[in-house]
C-alpha positions in Angstrom: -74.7 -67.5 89.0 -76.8 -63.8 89.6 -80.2 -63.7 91.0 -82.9 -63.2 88.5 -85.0 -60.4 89.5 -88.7 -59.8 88.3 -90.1 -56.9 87.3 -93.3 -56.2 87.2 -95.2 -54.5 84.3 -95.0 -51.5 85.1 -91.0 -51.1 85.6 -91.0 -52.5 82.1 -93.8 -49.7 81.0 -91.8 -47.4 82.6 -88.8 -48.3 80.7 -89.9 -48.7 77.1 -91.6 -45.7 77.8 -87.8 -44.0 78.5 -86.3 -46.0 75.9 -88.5 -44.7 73.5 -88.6 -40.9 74.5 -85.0 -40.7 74.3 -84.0 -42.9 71.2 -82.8 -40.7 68.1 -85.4 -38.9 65.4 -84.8 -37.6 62.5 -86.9 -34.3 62.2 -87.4 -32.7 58.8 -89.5 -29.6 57.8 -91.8 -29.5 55.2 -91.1 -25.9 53.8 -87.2 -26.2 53.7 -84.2 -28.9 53.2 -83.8 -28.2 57.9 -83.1 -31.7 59.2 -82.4 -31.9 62.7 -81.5 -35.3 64.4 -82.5 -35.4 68.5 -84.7 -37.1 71.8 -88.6 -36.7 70.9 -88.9 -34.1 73.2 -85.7 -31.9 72.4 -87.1 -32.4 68.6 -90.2 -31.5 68.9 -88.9 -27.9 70.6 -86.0 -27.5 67.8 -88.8 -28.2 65.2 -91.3 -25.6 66.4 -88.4 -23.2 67.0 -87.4 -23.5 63.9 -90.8 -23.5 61.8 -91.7 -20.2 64.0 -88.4 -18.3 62.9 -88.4 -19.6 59.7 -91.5 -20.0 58.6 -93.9 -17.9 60.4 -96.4 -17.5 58.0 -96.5 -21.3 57.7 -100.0 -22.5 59.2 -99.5 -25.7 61.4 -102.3 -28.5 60.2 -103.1 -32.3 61.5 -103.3 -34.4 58.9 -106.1 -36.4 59.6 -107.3 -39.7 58.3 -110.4 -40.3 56.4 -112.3 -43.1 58.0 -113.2 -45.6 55.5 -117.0 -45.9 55.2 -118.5 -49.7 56.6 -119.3 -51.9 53.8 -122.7 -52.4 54.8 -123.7 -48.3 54.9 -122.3 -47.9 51.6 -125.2 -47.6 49.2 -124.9 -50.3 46.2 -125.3 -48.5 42.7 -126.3 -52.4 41.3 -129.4 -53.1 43.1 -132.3 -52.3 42.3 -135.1 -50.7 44.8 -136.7 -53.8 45.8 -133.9 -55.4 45.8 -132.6 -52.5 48.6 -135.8 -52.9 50.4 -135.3 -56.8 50.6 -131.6 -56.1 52.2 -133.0 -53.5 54.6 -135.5 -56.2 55.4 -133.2 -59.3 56.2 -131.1 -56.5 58.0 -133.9 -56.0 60.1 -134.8 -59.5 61.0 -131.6 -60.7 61.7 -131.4 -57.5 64.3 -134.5 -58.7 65.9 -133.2 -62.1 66.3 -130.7 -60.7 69.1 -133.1 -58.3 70.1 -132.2 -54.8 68.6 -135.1 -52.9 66.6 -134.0 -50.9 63.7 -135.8 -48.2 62.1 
């Protein structure tokens, strides 16, 4: 029988990390039906090559995420003042009960 070797985490970082830069993507552009299939790294390149001699007008943007607002910020339509002011109250006792003082 072999000899089981350990490795230690970070060999096995270190190799899902390789694993993963040089596994096959599909690259596609947004403007035109361009696919390209390559590593991350070599895609990435071919992609920007091809958007800037293609497409140079093209603007590049992030899309970015819109954070979804914490239930208890978000203003209730349904209550009434005093009924607002009674929340903001018990919010405020139950932060005093582990010490923090609200305004």
């Amino acid at each position: 029988m072999g000899e089981k070797t350990e490795k230690t985490t970070t060999q096995i970082d270190a190799e899902e990390l390789e694993r993963r830069l040089t596994r096959p993507l599909r690259f596609a552009c947004t403007f035109c039906p361009w696919t390209f299939e390559a590593s991350l790294e070599e895609g990435k390149l071919e992609a920007e090559r091809h958007r800037l001699g293609e497409h140079p007008g093209a603007r590049q943007t992030r899309r970015r995420r819109r954070p979804i607002p914490a239930p208890h910020l978000v203003k209730r339509p349904d209550l009434t003042e005093e009924e607002e002011e009674e929340v903001a109250l018990e919010r405020r006792r139950r932060a005093a009960l582990h010490g923090i003082e609200l305004a």
